[in-house]
C-alpha positions in Angstrom: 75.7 133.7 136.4 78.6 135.7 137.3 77.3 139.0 138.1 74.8 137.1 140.6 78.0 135.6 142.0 79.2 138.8 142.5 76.4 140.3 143.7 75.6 137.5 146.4 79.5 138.0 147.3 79.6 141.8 147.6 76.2 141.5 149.5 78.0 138.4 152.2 80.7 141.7 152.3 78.7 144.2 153.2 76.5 142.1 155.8 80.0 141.3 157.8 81.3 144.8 157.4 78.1 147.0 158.4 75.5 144.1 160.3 74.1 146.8 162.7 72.9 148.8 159.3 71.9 144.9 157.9 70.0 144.3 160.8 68.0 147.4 161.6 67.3 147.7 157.5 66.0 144.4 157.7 63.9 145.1 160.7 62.4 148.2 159.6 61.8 146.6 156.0 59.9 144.1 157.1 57.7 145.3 159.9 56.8 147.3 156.9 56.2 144.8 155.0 54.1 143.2 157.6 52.2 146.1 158.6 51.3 146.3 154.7 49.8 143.2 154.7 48.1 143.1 157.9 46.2 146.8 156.8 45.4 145.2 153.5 44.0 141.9 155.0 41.8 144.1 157.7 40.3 146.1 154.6 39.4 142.7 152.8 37.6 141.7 156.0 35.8 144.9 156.8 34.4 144.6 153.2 33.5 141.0 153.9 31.6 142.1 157.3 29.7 145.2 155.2 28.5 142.5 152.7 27.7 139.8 155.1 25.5 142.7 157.0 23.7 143.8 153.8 22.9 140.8 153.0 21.6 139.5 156.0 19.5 142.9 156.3 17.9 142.3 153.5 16.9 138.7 153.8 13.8 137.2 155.7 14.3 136.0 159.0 13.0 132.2 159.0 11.1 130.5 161.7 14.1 128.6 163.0 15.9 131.7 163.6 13.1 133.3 164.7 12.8 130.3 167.5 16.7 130.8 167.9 16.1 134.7 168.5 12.9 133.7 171.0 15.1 130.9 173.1 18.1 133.3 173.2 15.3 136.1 174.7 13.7 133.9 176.9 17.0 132.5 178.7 17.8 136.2 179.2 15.0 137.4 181.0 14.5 134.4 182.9 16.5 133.5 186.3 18.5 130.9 187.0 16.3 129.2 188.6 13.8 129.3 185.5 16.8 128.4 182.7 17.7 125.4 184.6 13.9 123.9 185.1 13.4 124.7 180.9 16.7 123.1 180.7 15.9 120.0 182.5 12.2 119.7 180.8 13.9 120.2 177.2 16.5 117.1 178.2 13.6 115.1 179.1 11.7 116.0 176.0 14.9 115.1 173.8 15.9 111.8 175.8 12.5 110.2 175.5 10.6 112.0 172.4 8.0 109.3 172.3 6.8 109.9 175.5 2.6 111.6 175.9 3.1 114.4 178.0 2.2 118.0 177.7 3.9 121.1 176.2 5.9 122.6 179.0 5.5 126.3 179.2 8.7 127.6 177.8 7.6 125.9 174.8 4.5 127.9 174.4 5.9 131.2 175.4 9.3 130.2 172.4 7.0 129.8 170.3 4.1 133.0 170.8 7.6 135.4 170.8 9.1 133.7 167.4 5.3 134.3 166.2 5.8 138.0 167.3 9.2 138.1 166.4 8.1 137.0 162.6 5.5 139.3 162.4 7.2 142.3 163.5 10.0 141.4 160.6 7.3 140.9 158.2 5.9 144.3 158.9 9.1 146.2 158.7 9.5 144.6 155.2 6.1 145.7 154.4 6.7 149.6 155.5 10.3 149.5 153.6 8.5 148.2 150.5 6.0 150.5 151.1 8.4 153.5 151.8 10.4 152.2 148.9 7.1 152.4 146.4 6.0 155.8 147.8 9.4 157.1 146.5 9.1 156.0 143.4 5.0 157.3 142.8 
């Protein structure tokens, strides 16, 4: 108990007597610090993003997201003009489900390019397992 007495007493002391070499240690130390743990948090999420990607590469894309991947196509080769009619005919659609009334066109053309979109993913699995076998033959 004494010597940390005297060591938080000599410490007070040499804080009053040299602050500028106080200060500019204890700046330097921890920005160091700081830059220490911001490098080792950056490397914990690049290896998060790595497996994230490999995992997501391997898995089969299902026919939500393929309708997700369609809709987000669709909007972006459409106008303006285009996006807001689909928009409108999707509110109507969703405010009164019940209603008899025919499939609207953006519909159809969502749902041929998820179809496309599906088959073209279930292709490339086939070549990789393919490619994969011929390896191993």
């Amino acid at each position: 108990m004494l010597r940390f007495r005297r060591l938080f007493q000599s410490s007070i002391l040499f804080c009053r007597d040299n602050f500028a070499i106080f200060a500019s240690s204890s700046f330097i130390g921890f920005s160091l610090l700081g830059y220490a743990l911001l490098s080792a948090q950056h490397e914990l999420h690049r290896k998060d993003l790595e497996q994230l990607n490999e995992k997501s590469s391997k898995s089969e894309m299902t026919q939500e997201q393929a309708m997700i991947a369609a809709m987000i196509e669709n909007a972006r080769e459409s106008s303006w003009e285009e996006n807001l009619s689909n928009a409108m005919q999707a509110q109507e659609r969703f405010m009164l489900p019940g209603r008899k009334s025919d499939t609207p066109e953006f519909l159809d053309k969502i749902k041929k390019r998820s179809d496309d979109i599906m088959e073209r993913q279930r292709l490339r699995a086939e070549e990789e397992k393919k490619r994969i076998d011929r390896f191993w033959k």
